[in-house]
N, C-alpha and C positions, 0 to 999 in steps of 0.2 A: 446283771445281778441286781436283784432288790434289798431294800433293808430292811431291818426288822422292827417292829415298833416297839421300842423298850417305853418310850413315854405313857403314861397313864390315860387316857380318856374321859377328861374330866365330864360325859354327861350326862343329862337328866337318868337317865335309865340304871347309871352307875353311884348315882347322888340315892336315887332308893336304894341299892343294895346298901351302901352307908348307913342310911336311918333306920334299917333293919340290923344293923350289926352292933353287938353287945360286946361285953369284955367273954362270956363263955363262949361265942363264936368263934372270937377272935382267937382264944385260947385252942379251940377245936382244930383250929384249919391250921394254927402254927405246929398243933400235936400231930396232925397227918402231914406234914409237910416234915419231920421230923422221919415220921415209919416210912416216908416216901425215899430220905437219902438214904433208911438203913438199908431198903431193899433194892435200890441202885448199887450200892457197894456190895451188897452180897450177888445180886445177878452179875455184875464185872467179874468178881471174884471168882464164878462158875464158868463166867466165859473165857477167860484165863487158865481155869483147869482144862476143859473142853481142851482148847488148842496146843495144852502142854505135852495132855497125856496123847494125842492122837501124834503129833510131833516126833515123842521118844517112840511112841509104837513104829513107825512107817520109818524113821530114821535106823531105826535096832534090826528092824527088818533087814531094808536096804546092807545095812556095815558087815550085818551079819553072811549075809548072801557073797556081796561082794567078797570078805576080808576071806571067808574059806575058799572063794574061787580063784582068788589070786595065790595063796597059798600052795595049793594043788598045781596052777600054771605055769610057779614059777618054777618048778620042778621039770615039768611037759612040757615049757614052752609054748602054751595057748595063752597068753595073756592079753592077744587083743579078744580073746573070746570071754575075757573078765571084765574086760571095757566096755565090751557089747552090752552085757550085763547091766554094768551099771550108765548107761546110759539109756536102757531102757526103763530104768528105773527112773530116772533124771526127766525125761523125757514128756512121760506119760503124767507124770504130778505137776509139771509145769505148765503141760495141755491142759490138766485138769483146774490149773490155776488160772486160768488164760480165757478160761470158757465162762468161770467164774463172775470175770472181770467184765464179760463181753455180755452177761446181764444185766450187769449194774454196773458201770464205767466209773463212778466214783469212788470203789473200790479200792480202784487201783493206787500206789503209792504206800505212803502211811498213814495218809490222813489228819497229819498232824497239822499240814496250810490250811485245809480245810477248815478243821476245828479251829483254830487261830482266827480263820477269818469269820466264822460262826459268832463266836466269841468277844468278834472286835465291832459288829452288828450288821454283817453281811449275809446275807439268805441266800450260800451254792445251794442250787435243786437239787434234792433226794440224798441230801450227803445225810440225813440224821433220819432216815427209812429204816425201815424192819430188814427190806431185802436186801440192803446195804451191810447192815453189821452180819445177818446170817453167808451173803457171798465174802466178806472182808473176811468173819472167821475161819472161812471152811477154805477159800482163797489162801491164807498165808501158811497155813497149815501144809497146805500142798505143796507152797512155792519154797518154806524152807527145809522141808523135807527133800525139794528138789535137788537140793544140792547149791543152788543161790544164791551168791552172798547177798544176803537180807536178813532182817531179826526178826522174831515175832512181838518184841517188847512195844515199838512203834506205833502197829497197829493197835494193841491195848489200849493205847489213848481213843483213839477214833472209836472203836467197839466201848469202850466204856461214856464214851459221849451219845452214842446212838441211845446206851440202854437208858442214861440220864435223859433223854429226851420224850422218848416212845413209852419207858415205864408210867408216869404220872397220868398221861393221857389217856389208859385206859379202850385204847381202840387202833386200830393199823388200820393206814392206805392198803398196803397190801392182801391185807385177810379180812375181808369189810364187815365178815358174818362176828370177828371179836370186837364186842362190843357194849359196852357198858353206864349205866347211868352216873356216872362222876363228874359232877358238876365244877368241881375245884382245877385252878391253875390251864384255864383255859386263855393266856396271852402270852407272847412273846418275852415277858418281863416275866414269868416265872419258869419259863420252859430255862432261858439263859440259865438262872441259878442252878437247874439241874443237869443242864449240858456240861456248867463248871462243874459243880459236883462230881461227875460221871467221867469227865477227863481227868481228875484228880485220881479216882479212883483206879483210871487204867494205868497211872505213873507207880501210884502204891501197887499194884498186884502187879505189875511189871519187875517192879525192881527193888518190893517190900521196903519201899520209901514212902508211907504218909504222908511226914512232913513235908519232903520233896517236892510230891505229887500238888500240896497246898501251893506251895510255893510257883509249880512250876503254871497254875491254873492263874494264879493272879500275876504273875508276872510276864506267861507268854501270851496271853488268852484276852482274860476279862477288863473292858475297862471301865467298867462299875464296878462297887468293892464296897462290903459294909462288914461292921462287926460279925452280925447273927450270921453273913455268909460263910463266913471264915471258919465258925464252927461248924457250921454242917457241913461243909466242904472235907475240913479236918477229919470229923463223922465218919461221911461216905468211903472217906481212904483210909481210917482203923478198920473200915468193916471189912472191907475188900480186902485188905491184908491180910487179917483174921480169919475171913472165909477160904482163901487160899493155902496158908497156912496152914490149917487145920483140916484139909483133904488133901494136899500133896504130902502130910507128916503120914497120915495112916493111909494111906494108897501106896506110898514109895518106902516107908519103914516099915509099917505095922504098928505103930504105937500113936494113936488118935487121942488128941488132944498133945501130941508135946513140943507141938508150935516149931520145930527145927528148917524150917525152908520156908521163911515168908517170902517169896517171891519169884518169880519165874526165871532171873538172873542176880545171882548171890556170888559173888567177890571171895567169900571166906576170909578168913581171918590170916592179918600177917605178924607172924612173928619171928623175929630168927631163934637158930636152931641153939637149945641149950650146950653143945658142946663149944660155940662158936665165941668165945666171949668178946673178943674185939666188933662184931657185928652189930649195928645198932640201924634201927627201922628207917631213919634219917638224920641230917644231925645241920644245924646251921650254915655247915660250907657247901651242904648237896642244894641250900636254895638257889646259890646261886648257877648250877647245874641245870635246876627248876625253872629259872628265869631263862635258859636259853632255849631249853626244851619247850616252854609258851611260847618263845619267839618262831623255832621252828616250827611249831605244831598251827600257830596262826600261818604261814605262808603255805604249809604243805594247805591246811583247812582251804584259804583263798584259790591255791591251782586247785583243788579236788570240785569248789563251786564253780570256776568258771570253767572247766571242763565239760561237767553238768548241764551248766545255761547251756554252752555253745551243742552238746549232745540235744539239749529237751527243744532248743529253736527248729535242731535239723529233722524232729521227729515230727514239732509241730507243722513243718513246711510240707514234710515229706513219706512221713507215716501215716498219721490221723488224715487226713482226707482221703487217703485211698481208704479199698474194703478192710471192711472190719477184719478181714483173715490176715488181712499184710500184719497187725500186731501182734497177732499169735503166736506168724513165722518167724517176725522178732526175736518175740521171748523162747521160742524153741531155739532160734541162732545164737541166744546168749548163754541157755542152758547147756546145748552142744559145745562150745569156744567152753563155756566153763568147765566142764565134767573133762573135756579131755587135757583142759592146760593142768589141770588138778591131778589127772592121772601119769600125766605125763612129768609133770613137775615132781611128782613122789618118787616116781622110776628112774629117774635120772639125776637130779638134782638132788635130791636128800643124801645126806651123810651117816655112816652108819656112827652110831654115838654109844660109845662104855656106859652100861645103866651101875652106878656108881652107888657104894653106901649111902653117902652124902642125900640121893634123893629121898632114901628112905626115913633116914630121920628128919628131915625137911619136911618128910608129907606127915610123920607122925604127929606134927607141933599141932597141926590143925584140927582145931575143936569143934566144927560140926560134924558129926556120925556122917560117916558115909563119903568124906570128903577124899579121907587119907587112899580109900579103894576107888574113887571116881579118875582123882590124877591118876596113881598107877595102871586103873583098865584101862586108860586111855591111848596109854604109851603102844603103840603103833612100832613092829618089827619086820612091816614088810623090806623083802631083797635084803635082810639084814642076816646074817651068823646070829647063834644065840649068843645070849646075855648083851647085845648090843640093839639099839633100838635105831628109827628111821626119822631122826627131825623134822623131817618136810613132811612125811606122812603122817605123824603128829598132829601136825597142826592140819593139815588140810584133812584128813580124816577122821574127822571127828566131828560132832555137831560143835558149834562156834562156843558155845558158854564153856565145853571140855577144856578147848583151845585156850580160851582167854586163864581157865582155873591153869593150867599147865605154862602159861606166860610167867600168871602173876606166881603159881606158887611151887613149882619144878627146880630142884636143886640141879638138875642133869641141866648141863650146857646146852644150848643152841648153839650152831654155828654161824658168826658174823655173814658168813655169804649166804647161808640157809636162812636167815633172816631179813637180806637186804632183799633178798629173790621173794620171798613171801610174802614182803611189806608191797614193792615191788608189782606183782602180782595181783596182789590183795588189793591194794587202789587201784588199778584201773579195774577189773572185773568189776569193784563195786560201784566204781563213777558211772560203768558201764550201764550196769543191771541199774541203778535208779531212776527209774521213769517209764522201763518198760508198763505193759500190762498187766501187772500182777500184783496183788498185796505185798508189801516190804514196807518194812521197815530198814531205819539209817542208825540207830544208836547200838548197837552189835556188830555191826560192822566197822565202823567206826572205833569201836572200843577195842577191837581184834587190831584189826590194824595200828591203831596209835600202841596199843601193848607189844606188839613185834617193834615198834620203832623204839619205843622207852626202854628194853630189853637190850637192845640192840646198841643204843648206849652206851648201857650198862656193863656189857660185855666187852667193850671198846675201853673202858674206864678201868675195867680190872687189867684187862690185859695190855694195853696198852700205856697207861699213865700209873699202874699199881697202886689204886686205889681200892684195896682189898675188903677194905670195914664198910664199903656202899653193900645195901639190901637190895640186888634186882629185883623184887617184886617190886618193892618201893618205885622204881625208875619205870619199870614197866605198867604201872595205876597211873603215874604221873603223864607218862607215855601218851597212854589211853584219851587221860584228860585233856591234854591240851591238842590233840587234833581232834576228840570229839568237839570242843570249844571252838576251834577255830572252823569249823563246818557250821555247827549249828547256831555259835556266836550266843549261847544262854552262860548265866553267871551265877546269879543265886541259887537257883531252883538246881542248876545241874552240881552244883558244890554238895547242898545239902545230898542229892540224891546219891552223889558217891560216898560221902562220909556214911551215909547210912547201908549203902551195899557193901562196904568193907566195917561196920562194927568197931571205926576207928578215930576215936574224934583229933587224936593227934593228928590225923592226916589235915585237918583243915585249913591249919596257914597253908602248905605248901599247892595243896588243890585250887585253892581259893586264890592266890598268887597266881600261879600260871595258867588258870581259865582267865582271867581279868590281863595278865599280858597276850593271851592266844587269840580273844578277843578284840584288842586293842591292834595288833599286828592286823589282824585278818579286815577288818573293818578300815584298814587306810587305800584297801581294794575294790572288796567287796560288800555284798549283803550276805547275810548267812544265805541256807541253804533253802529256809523253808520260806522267807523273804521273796528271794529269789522267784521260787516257784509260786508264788501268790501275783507276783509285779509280774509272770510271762502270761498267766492267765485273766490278766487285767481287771483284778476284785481291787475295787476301790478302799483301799486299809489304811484304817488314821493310824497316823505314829502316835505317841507319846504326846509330843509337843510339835509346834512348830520351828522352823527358823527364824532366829530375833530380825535376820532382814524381812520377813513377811509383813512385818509388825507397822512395816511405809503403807500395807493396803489398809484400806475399808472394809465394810463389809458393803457398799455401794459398789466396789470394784468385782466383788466377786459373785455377788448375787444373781439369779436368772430374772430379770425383768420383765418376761414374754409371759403374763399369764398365763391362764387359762381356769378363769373362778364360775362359784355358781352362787344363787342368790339363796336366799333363804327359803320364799317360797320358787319353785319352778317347774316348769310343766314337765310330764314324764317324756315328752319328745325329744327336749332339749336336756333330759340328762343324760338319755338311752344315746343321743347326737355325741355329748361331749365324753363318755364314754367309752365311743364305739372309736371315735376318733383318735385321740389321746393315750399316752401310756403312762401318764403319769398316777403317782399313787395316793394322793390328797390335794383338796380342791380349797383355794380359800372360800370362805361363805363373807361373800358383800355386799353393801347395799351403795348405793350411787348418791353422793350428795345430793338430796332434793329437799324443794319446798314440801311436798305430799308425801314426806319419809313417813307418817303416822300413818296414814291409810297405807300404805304399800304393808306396814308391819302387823297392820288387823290385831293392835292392841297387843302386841308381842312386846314384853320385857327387853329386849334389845332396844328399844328407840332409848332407854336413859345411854346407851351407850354411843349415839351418834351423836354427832361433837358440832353442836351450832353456833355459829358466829356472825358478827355482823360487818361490814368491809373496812371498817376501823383497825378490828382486831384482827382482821385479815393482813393489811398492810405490814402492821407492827409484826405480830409473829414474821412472816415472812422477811422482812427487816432484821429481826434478830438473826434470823435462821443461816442468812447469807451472810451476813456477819461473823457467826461463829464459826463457818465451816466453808471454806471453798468447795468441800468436797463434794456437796451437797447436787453443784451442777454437773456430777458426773453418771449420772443414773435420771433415768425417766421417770417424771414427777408430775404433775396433777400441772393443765395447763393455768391453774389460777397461781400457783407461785411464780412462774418463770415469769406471769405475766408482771406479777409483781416484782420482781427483779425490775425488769425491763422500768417499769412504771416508777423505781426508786435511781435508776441511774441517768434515767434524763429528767428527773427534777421536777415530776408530775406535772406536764404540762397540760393545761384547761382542755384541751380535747381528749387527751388518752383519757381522761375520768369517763366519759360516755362508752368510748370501748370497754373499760374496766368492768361498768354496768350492766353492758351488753355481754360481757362475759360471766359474771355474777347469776343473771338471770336464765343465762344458757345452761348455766351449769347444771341448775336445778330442774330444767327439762326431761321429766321421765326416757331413759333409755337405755335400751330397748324399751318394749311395754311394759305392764304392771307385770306379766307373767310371762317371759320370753319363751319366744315360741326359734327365737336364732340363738344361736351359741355362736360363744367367739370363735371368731374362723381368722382362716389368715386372708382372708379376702377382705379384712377390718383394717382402715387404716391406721398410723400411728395415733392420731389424734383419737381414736375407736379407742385401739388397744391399751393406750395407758390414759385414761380418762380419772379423774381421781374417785378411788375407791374406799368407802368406810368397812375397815377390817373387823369381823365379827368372832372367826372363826375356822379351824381345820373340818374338815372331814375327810373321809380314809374312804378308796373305791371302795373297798371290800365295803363296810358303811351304805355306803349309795347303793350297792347292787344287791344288796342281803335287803334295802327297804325296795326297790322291785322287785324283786323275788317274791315278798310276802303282800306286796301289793298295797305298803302301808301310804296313800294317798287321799285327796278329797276332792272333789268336785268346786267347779269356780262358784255354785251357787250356793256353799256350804261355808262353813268357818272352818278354819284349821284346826279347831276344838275335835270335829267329827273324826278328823282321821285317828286310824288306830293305834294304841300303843305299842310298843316290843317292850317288853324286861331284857335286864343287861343278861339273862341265860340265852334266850332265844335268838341277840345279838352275837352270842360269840357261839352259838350250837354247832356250826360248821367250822371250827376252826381245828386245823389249818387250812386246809383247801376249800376257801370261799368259792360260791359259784363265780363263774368270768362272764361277763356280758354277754359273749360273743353265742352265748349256749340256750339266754334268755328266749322264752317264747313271747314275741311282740302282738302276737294275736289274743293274747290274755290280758293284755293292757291296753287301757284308753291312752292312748298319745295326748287326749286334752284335761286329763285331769293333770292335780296339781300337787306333791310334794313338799311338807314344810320340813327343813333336816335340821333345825334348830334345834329340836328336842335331842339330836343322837350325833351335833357334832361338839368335836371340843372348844368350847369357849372361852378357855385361860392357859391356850397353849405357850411355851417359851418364846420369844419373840425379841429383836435386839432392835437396837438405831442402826439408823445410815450410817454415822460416824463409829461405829464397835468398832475397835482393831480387830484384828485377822487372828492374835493371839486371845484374846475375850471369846469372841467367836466359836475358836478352836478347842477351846475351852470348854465351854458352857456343851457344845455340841457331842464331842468325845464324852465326857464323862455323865453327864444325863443319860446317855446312849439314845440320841434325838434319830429320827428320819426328818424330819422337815423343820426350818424354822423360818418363820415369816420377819422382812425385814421391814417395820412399820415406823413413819417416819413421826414429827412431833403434834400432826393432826389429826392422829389418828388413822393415816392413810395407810392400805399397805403396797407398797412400793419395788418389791422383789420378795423373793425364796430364797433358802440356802438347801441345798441338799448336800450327802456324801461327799458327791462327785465334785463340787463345787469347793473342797476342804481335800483334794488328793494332794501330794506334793507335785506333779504333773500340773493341775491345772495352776497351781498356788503360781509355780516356776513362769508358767505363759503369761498369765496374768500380771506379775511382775516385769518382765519382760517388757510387757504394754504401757506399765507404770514410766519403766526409765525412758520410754522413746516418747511420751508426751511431756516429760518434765526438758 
């Protein structure tokens, strides 16, 4: 996995675009950057219809086919010929989802690790592609049509990060002939804004939560965060709402413009029933109800993750390296086990249930059009006598948002066992089904299941301790939340997003309460869910913070010391050599303490930056140095300090001064040559390899290989004046897929011309001491949203790197580790 470069580029080429910018540019580019999040949230918005309307079509198909066949069977007695049926249905959408998967692998899931790790500054390949959000849409469409417990709300995050990514850019990998002059938001550090944006948007048109959606981007995602984000962020998730909203009101009502269904999963509204007066929606004695149900719902959450892990290891041991077909036969063996526990469980296990007054004025309280006839079409009378309905087949016969409306707002009882069996049921199938190959999402399923559990309570509560004045929907939302919480382990962003799919802000102490207990239980276990699945796939993801014990290391402790730099000026042999060699993704640019530093620099403004001294002030600094910091001897460091050491603890005796000299004057011995024609290899010894270095500078492969490509060098008998320029456009024209070395035609290039990268590397990159703690470090590095930072000690020298990898909690843990066995 690589990172992304959220740090800026401080140079020459981007210092001109600077002195060309005005306040109406500037204005310009903030105002398209503006029409850019509206038309991200309106494309989610569309993608969201897309997926809903094709959903209810192939699902109404399906209920329809099946529910008259079973009808007619159960008369005849052919009712495995109605199973046949609908497993052929099953079947064939799951294939279709599976096929999907097997174009584009990153599909699979819900995409929300991914985007997370996008987000946190990790580069998974092809997760934010065209071909990705078009397989991811058309993919879950099939799979939850299949009959699979999976949501479609999930993947909406991921599909709205692709379009946030792919929109501004103006051109696809995929279709190379679209393509367009748009010169703007060509870095990593603007694409992120619109990938938040764009995941925001997929939480709003999911669950016609906005604010949510803001919420859930800065708290599970991004860890950059500024004002102006926040509103366009905010922006992009009104629009997507709004766009949605106002094509499912006139496609599914007929009456356009009256905003009645912002979202793909809507809760409805809860109120008890006017004849009921002693009922009330919750009341102070039911929190503490509330606090038991976080408590269970974080342990059920913890067995449903580690079920999971121990499922997604055995897949990764034992699925993924066989043929790509062994996953297909997967997801068809879990579609199969599904469809027939489903049919089998309605046929036998359901209870026929009295459809009671009580439901009707119950479903009449509810004030979105269209709600009061969605619960009743819902109610499911297979194998039942009239006017009695089939609980099991309820729930499991119906698309999952019917099920949950019918949890939360069905006055007709459930039966305790028809409830335990479903809950039951309903969790392993879906521990099951997460990780196969196919688009799914976890928050619908999740939300189904924790609402059979909260119900289920509830039912236990009247009937059993006769507590008649509880509102089951009430227990059954709360239900929902705290095993959604204790899976997913979100707080704020998942509070907001319930209050706003129930229209309830009363609900918020008790939501709010038992996500933060569901949370707090599941987390003395586990990692959530999506955690999880990031740390099996090994994406290097900073937390938040570190642990206050880290804060015993350095950043001398944790740094890579094994170079690998290039000089300012350098031949094209020896970059195409360190290139070709090497995988790393930025190079320091350094020059070698010398006497002849001016002539090596041919008049280049960098020599004020090289740090001359005379061996007086060599002493002394080094004196102080060791002084202040023991730590200092724990990292490879330029052989004139250590010698200094050595030279201050026996008490400089009259011969070491001539070694001292002799080390002085070595140091300044050109080496390699003026124009190295060797790169550092590992054939260097230690004294080669860490020889002290004056730190000038980053530069970026892509950088180095975009200036072969275009062939920007000069000849040894020229000045570095002659070589050519680039503009910061023609620097970033390939982005994102820079060419790769490996692709270079070396018959186009002189091997002994010469390269000066001064002008195009950055030369006031972030950079700490040897002595930084690990929490400064962690710090500084997380929230800039850094790739590399050089660790350059008080000579100006530079002395290690920090990358990702070197700040995971994995390496932090080793390297402490190392800590206590030397102390």
């Amino acid at each position: 996995f690589q990172s992304l470069d959220y740090d800026r580029c401080i140079n020459d080429p981007y210092l001109e675009v600077l002195e060309t910018m005005d306040n109406k540019k500037a204005q310009r580019y903030e105002a398209v950057k503006w029409v850019m999040v509206f038309a991200i949230g309106v494309c989610t918005g569309l993608v969201g219809l897309f997926v809903d309307f094709f959903v209810r079509l192939f699902t109404q198909l399906k209920f329809r086919v099946v529910q008259s066949s079973v009808e007619e069977c159960t008369e005849k007695g052919c009712l495995a010929l109605s199973l046949l049926e609908l497993l052929g249905f099953n079947l064939t959408f799951v294939f279709l989802a599976s096929l999907l998967v097997l174009i584009q692998p990153v599909a699979a899931g819900s995409g929300i690790p991914e985007i997370k790790c996008y987000l946190n500054g990790v580069k998974v390949p092809g997760v934010v592609r065209l071909r990705t959000v078009v397989c991811k849409a058309m993919g879950v469409l099939f799979s939850v049509a299949g009959g699979l417990f999976v949501g479609k709300e999930g993947p909406m995050i991921h599909s709205g990060a692709v379009v946030g990514a792919g929109l501004p850019q103006f051109q696809s990998i995929s279709l190379r002939k679209i393509q367009f002059n748009f010169p703007y938001f060509r870095s990593d550090r603007d694409k992120r804004d619109f990938v938040s944006a764009g995941a925001a948007a997929g939480v709003a048109a999911a669950f016609g939560a906005p604010i949510g959606g803001t919420l859930f981007s800065l708290e599970e995602g991004s860890s950059f965060w500024n004002q102006g984000l926040t509103w366009k962020v905010l922006f992009c998730s009104m629009a997507a709402t709004f766009t949605l909203n106002f094509f499912r009101s006139g496609i599914q009502f007929g009456s356009w413009g009256s905003f009645q269904l912002p979202g793909l999963l809507n809760f409805g509204e809860f109120k008890c029933s006017e004849s009921d007066k002693k009922c009330h929606l919750w009341t102070a004695v039911d929190l503490g109800f509330f606090i038991l149900m976080g408590i269970v719902g974080g342990l059920l959450g913890a067995t449903f993750n580690c079920l999971n892990k121990r499922l997604a290891k055995y897949r990764m041991r034992n699925v993924h390296p066989k043929p790509k077909l062994v996953r297909v036969l997967e997801s068809l063996l879990v579609s199969l086990t599904t469809t027939v526990v489903v049919f089998v469980a309605s046929m036998v296990l359901g209870e026929c249930r009295q459809i009671s007054s009580s439901s009707h004025s119950g479903n009449d309280t509810l004030s979105l059009q269209g709600m009061s006839e969605d619960v009743n079409s819902s109610i499911k009378t297979f194998f039942c006598p009239n006017e009695t309905y089939n609980d099991m087949a309820t729930l499991f016969f119906n698309p999952q948002e019917s099920a949950i409306l019918q949890l939360f707002h069905q006055d007709g009882t459930f039966s305790p066992v028809t409830l335990s069996l479903f809950f039951l049921l309903y969790f392993l199938l879906s521990c099951w089904t997460y990780g196969i190959s196919v688009p799914s999402g976890l928050f619908v399923p999740s939300l189904l299941c924790g609402a059979a559990f909260g119900r289920l309570v509830a039912n236990l509560l009247k009937s059993y301790i006769g507590l008649d004045h509880i509102y089951s929907g009430t227990f059954a939302l709360i239900g929902a939340a705290a095993f959604l919480g204790g899976v997913v382990r979100m707080t704020i962003s998942l509070t907001v997003i319930l209050i706003e799919s129930t229209n309830e802000i009363t609900y918020g102490l008790p939501i709010m309460i038992t996500l933060m207990v569901a949370k707090w239980t599941g987390d003395f276990f586990n990692k959530g869910i999506y955690d999880i699945h990031v740390n099996l796939r090994g994406v290097p993801l900073l937390e938040w913070e570190t642990e206050v014990e880290m804060d015993k290391l350095r950043a001398s402790d944790i740094m890579e010391p094994n170079l690998t730099y290039v000089y300012p000026h350098t031949r094209i042999q020896s970059l195409v050599s360190i290139l070709r060699t090497t995988v790393h993704h930025a190079f320091p640019v350094v020059t070698e303490n010398r006497g002849n530093e001016r002539e090596f620099m041919k008049g280049n403004q960098l020599i004020s930056n090289n740090i001359k001294f005379k061996k007086s002030s060599i002493l002394t600094r080094a004196g102080e140095q060791r002084k202040r910091s023991q730590s200092m001897k724990s990292y490879p460091s330029s052989e004139l300090r250590n010698m200094c050491d050595e030279h201050i603890a026996n008490e400089e005796p009259p011969e070491k001064e001539d070694l001292l000299q002799q080390m002085l004057e070595r140091r300044y011995t050109p080496y390699p040559n003026l124009y190295p024609d060797q790169s550092p290899s590992e054939e260097w010894t230690m004294e080669e390899r860490f020889r002290p270095l004056t730190f000038h500078g980053l530069i970026l492969r892509s950088q180095l290989v975009t200036l072969l490509v275009r062939g920007v060098c000069y000849s040894e008998s020229q000045s570095s004046a002659s070589q050519p320029r680039l503009s910061h456009a023609e620097m970033s024209e390939d982005y994102p897929r820079y060419p790769d070395i490996h692709d270079l035609d070396l018959t186009l290039l002189n091997p002994r011309m010469i390269v000066d990268v001064t002008p195009y590397m950055n030369p006031s990159p972030f950079a700490v001491s040897p002595n930084t703690h690990v929490s400064q470090v962690f710090n500084l590095f997380r929230t800039m949203g850094l790739r590399h930072l050089p660790v350059v000690n008080a000579v100006g020298e530079i002395v290690g790197i920090i990358t990702r990898h070197n700040l995971t909690h994995e390496f932090l843990q080793a390297r402490l580790r190392q800590h206590y066995q030397t102390i």
